[in-house]
C-alpha positions as CSV (number, residue, x, y, z in Angstrom):
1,X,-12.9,-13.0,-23.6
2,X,-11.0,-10.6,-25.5
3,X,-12.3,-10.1,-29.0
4,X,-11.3,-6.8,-30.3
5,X,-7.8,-4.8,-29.8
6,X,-7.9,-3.1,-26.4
7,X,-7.3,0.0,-26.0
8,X,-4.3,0.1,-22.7
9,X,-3.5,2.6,-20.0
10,X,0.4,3.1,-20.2
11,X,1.7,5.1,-16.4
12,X,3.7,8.4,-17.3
13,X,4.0,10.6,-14.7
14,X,2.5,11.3,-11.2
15,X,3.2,13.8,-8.8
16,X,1.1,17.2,-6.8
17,X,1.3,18.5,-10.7
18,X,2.0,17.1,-14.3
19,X,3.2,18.1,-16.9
20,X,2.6,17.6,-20.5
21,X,3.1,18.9,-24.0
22,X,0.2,18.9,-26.6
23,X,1.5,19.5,-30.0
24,X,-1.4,21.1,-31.4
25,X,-4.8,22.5,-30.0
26,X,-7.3,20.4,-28.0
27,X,-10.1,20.2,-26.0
28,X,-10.8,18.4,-22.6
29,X,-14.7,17.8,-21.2
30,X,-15.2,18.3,-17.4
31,X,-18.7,18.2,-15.8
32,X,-20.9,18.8,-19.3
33,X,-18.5,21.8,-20.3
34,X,-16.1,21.9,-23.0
35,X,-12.7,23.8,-22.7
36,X,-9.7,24.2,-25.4
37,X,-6.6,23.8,-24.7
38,X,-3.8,25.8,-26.5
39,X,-1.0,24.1,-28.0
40,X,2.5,23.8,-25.9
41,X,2.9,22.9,-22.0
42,X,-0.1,22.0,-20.1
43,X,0.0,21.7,-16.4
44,X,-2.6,19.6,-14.1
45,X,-2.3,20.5,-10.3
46,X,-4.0,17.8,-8.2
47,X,-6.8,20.1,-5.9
48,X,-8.8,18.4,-3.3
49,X,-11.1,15.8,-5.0
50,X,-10.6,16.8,-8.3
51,X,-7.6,18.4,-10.9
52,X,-7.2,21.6,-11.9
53,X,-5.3,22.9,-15.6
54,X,-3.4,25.6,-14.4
55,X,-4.2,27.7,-18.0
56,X,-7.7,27.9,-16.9
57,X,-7.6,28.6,-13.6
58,X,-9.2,28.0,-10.5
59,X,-12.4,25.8,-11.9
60,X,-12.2,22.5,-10.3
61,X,-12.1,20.0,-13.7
62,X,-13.3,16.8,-11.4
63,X,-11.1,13.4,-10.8
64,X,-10.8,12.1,-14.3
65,X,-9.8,14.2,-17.3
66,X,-9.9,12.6,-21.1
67,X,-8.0,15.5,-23.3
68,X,-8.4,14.9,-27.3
69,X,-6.1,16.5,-29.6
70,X,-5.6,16.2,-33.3
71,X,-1.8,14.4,-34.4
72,X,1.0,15.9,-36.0
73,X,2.0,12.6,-38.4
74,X,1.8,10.4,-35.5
75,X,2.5,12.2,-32.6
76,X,-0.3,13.4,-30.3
77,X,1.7,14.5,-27.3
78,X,5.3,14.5,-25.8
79,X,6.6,14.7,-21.9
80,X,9.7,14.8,-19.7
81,X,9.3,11.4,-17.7
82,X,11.4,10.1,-14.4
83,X,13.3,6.7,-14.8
84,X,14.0,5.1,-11.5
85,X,17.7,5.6,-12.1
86,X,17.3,9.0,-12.3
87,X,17.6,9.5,-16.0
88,X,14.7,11.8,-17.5
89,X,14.0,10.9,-20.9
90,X,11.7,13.5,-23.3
91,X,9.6,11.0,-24.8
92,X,6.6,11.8,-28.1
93,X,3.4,9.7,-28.0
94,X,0.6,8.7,-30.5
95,X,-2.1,8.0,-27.9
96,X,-4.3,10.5,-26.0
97,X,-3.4,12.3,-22.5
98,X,-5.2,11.6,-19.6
99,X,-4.9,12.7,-16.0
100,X,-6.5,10.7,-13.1
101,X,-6.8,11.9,-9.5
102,X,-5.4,9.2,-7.1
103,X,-7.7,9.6,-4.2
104,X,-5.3,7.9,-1.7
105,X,-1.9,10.2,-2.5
106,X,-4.0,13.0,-3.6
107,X,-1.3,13.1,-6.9
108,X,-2.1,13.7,-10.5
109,X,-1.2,10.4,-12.5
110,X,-0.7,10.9,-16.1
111,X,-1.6,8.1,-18.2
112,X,-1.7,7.5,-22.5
113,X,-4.7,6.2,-23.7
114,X,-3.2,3.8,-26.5
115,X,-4.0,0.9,-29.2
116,X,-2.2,-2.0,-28.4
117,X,-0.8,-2.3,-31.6
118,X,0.7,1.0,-31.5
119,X,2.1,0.5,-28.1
120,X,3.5,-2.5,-29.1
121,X,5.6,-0.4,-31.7
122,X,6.7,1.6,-29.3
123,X,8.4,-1.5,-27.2
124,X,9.0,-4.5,-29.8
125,X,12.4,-2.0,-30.9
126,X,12.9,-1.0,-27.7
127,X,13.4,-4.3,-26.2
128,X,14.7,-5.8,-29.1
129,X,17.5,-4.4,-31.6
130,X,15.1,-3.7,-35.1
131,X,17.7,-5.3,-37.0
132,X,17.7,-8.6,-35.7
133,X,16.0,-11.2,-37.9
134,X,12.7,-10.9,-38.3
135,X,11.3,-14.3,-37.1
136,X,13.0,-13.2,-33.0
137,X,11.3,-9.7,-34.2
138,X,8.3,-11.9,-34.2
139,X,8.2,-14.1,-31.5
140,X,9.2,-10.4,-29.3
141,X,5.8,-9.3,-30.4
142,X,3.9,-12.2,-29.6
143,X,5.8,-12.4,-26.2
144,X,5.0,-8.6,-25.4
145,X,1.4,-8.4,-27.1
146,X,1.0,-11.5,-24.1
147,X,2.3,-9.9,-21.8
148,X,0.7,-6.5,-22.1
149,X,-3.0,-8.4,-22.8
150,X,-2.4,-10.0,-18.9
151,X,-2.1,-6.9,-17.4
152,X,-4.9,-5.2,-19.3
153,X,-7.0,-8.0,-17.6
154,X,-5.4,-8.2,-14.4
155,X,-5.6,-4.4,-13.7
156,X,-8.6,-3.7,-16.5
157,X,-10.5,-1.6,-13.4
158,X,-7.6,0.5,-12.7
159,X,-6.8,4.3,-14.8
160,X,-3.5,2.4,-15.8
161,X,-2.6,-1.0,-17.1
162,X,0.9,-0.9,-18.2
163,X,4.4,1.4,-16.8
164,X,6.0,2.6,-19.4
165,X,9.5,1.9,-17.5
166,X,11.0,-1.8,-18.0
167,X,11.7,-2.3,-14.4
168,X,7.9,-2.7,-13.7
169,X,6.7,-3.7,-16.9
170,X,8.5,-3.3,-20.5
171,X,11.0,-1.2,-22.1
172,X,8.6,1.5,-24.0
173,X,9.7,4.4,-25.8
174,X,6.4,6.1,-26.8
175,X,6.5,7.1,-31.0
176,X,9.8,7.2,-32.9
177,X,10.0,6.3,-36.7
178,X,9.4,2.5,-36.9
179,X,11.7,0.2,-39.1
180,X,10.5,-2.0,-41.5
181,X,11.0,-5.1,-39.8
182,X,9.5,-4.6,-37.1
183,X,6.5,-3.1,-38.6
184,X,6.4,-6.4,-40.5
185,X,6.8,-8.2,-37.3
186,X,3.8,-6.6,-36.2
187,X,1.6,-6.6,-38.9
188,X,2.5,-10.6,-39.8
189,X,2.0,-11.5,-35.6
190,X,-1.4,-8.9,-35.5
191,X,-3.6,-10.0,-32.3
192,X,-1.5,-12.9,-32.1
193,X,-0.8,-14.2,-28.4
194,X,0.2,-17.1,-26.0
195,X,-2.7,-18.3,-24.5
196,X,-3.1,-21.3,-21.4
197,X,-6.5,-22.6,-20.4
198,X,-8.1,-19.7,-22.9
199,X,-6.4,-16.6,-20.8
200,X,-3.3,-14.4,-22.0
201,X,0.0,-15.8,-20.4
202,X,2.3,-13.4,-18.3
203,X,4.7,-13.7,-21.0
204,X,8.2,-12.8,-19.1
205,X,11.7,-13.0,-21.4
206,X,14.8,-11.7,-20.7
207,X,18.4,-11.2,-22.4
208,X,20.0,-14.5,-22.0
209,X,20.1,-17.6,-20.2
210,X,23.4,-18.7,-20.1
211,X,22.6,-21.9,-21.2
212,X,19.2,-22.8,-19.0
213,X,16.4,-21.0,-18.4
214,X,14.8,-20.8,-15.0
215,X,11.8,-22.0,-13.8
216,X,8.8,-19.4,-13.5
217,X,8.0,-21.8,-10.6
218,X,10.8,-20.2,-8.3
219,X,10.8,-16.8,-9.6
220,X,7.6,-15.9,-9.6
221,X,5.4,-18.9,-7.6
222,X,2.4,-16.7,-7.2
223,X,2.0,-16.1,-11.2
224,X,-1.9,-16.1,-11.5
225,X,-3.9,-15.8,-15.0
226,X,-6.1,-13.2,-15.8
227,X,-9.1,-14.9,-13.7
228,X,-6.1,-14.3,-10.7
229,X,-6.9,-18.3,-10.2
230,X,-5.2,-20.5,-13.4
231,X,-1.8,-21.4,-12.1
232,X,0.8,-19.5,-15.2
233,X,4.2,-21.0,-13.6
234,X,3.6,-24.2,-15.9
235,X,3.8,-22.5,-18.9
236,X,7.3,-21.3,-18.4
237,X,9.5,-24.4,-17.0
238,X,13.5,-24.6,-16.9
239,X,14.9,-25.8,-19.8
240,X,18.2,-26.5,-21.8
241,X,18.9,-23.5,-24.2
242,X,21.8,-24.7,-26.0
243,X,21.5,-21.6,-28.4
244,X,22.5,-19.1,-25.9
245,X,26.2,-19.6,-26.0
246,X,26.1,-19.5,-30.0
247,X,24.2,-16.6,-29.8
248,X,26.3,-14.6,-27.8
249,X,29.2,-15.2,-30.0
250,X,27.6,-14.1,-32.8
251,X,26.2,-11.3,-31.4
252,X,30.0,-10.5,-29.6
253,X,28.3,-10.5,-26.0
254,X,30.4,-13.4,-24.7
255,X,31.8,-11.1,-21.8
256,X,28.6,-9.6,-21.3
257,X,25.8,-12.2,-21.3
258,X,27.6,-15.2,-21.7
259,X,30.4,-15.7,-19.0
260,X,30.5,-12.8,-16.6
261,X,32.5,-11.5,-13.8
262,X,31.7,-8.8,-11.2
263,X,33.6,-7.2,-8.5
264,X,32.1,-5.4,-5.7
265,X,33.8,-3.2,-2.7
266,X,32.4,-5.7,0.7
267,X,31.8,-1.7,1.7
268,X,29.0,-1.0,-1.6
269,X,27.9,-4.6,-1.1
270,X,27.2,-3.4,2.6
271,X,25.6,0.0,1.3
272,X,23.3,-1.8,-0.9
273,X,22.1,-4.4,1.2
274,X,21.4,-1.8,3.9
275,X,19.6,0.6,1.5
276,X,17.5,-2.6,0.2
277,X,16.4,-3.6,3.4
278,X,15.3,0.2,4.4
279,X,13.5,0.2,1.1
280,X,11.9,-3.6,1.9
281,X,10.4,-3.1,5.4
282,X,8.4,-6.3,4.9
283,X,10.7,-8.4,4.9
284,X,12.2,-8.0,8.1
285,X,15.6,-8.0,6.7
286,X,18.8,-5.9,8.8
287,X,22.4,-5.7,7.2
288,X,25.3,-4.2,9.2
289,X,28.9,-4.1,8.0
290,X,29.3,-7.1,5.4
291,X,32.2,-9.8,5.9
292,X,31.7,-12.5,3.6
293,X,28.9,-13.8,1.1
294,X,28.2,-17.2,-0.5
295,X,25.1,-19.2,-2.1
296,X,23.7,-21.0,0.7
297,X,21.0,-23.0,-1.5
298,X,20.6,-23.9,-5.3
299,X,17.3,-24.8,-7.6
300,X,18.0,-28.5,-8.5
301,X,16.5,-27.8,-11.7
302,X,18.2,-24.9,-13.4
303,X,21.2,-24.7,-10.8
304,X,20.2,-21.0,-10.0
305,X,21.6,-19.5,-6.4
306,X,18.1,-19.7,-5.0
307,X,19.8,-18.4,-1.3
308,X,22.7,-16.2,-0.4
309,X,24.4,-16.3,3.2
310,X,25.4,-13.4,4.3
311,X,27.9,-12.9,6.9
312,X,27.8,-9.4,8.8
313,X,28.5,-7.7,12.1
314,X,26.0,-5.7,13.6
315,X,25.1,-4.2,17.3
316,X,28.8,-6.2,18.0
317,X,27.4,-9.2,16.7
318,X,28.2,-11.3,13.9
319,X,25.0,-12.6,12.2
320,X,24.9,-14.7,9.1
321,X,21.3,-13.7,7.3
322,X,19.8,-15.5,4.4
323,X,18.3,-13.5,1.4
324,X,16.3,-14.5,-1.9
325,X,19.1,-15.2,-4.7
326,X,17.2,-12.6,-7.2
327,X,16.9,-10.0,-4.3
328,X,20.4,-10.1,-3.9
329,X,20.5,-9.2,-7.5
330,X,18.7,-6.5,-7.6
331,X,19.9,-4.8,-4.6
332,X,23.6,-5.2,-5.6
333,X,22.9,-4.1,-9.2
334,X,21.4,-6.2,-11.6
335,X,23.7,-4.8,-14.4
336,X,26.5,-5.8,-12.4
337,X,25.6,-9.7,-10.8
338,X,23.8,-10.0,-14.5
339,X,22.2,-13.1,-13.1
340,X,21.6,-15.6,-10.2
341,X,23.5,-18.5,-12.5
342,X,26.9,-18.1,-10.7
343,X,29.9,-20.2,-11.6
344,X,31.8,-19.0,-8.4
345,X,31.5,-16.7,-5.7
346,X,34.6,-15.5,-3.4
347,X,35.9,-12.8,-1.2
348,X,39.3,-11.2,-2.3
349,X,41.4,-9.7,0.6
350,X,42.4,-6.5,-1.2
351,X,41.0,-3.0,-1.0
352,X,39.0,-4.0,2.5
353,X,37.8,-6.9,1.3
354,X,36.1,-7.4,-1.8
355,X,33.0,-9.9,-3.3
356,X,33.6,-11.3,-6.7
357,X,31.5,-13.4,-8.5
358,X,31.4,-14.9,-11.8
359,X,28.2,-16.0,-13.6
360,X,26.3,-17.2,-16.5
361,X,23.5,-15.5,-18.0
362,X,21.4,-11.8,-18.2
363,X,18.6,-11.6,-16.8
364,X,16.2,-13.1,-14.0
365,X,16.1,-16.5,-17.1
366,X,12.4,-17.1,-17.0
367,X,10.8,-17.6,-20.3
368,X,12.5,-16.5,-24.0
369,X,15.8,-16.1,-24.0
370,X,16.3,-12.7,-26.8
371,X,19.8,-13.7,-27.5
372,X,18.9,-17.0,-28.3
373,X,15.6,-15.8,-30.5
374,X,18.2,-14.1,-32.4
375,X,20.1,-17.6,-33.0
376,X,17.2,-19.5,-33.2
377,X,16.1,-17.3,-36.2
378,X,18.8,-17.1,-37.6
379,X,19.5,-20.8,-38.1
380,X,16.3,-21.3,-39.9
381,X,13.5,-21.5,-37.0
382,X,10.6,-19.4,-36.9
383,X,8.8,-17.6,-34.1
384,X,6.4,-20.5,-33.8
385,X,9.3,-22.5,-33.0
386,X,11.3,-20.3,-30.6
387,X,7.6,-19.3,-28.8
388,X,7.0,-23.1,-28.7
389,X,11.0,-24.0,-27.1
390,X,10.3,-21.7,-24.3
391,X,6.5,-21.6,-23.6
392,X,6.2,-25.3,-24.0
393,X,2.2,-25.5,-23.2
394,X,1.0,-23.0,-24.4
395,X,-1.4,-22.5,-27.6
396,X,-0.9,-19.7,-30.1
397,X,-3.8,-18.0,-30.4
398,X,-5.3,-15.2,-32.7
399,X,-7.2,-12.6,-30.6
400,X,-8.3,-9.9,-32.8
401,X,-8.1,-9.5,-36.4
């Protein structure tokens, strides 16, 4: 079992080249020879089986490069990275650059090589606002050190554990000047983590609950332990979250994560669907034009839509296909249907017809609740306690010193 801090693999960039910026001089070894690497932009071109630095030519580097370089304060390296929503944020990092060849794209992956204490410092105030009270700071760096510790085991064999975007993995931001409480945060929770049957749980959390979490169980059934065999749903069960609501008023989020309402053109709801299905080949799923949608199905535990009906006409047919509550979600916007806890769901006649529903809730619910940390701690609990209200099972355990 784990013993020491790891050191993690956190997924940049890939592409035919990448891109990088090394803020002072390094070196990188390749095939017993040393080479140094001039300060500023360095480009790696992926080159039949191997990579290729386009400063020093033609000479084929290998599959794997490791490139060292001395800090300025804490930063080792900065790049231009590609968000999924098309944002491309210029991000500074403390870790070490590496570029792996992936064989089966024949890309150039850029990965940082990274402490997990320092990573964590790079997305405990990225997921969580700094100046929240430092007990939720806490119990936001046990839940990502968890988190990040599974998927160092799960994927330990691989060049990269860890994406450094949230909609894989967790919000990270690379190195930015680090408030105080959260560097307290970190240094009082040090190799701290959730732990079931001895392995790291898959820690997930979201923004709120909207009263009750959901049920790992139905989000994610499949949710294996580092040994891919110890069942991790139990660990992470529906429960009443009466802080949520309090929370939210405190915080001024009441039309946000509290009570929501969202209203979507039938015509975008079509688009989305259509593009969702293109994207998910495997699941056999075909949208036409979009008439009407409703919850078809509930989880009797947390209430959660669990199926949405979806009226359509397509090929001169009208169909009525069922989809996964949360995929709906997602392929709608989950900014805009914050949740699958929906109060009411109805088609308005205006504009072409449009779907409105109103909800409870941000996030997919599963696990801690970060609005209701923040109430939690500041009505006197500690992180033990809000770790212990929604990962019921689970033992806190100190990994590393």
């Amino acid at each position: 079992m784990i013993d020491r801090e790891p050191q993690l693999g956190v997924f940049l960039a890939s592409g035919p080249t990448v891109t990088f910026t090394l803020l002072q001089e390094g070196d990188v070894e390749a095939a017993g020879q040393q080479y140094r690497l001039p300060a500023g932009a360095v480009t790696v071109q992926a080159y039949g089986a191997g990579l290729r630095i386009a400063s020093l030519g033609r000479i084929n580097l290998g599959p794997h490069l490791q490139i060292h370089a001395p800090a300025v304060g804490r930063r080792v390296f900065a790049a231009t990275l590609q968000a999924p929503d098309g944002k491309r944020p210029h991000l500074e990092f403390a870790g070490q650059p590496e570029v792996h060849l992936d064989s089966a794209s024949r890309k150039a992956v850029l990965v940082e090589r990274i402490g997990m204490e320092t990573y964590l410092a790079g997305v405990v105030p990225t997921e969580m606002n700094p100046g929240w009270p430092l007990e939720a700071l806490k119990a936001q760096a046990v839940v990502a050190r968890s988190y990040a510790l599974d998927r160092f085991l799960q994927n330990r064999n691989d060049a990269w554990q860890l994406h450094w975007h949230y909609t894989v993995d967790m919000a990270y931001s690379g190195v930015k000047p680090l408030a105080a409480r959260v560097g307290t945060a970190l240094e009082q929770t040090r190799g701290d983590v959730l732990a079931w049957h001895g392995l790291p749980v898959p820690t997930l959390f979201h923004a709120c609950s909207g009263g009750r979490t959901e049920s790992a169980a139905h989000f994610r059934p499949d949710l294996k332990g580092g040994d891919k065999l110890t069942d991790m749903t139990v660990v992470m069960p529906s429960i009443e979250d009466p802080a949520a609501e309090a929370g939210t008023r405190a915080l001024g989020m009441q039309a946000t994560h509290w009570e929501w309402r969202a209203t979507l053109p039938m015509r975008s709801v079509s688009a989305a669907l259509q593009d969702w299905a293109e994207a998910h080949p495997r699941q056999n799923l075909v949208f036409g034009t979009v008439d009407a949608v409703r919850p078809a199905a509930r989880f009797p535990d947390s209430g959660r839509v669990s199926k949405v009906a979806i009226r359509h006409r397509l090929r001169g047919k009208e169909l009525e296909t069922l989809m996964d509550g949360n995929d709906f979600r997602l392929a709608v916007g989950p900014g805009v249907v914050r949740s699958t806890n929906w109060l009411s769901c109805t088609i308005a006649a205006h504009d072409g017809g449009t779907l409105v529903i109103a909800g409870r809730g941000y996030g997919h619910g599963v696990g801690m609740s970060q609005v209701s940390a923040y109430q939690l701690a500041k009505t006197g609990n500690g992180a033990d306690d809000i770790l212990r209200l929604f990962y019921p099972v689970a033992a806190l355990v100190k990994m590393w010193p």
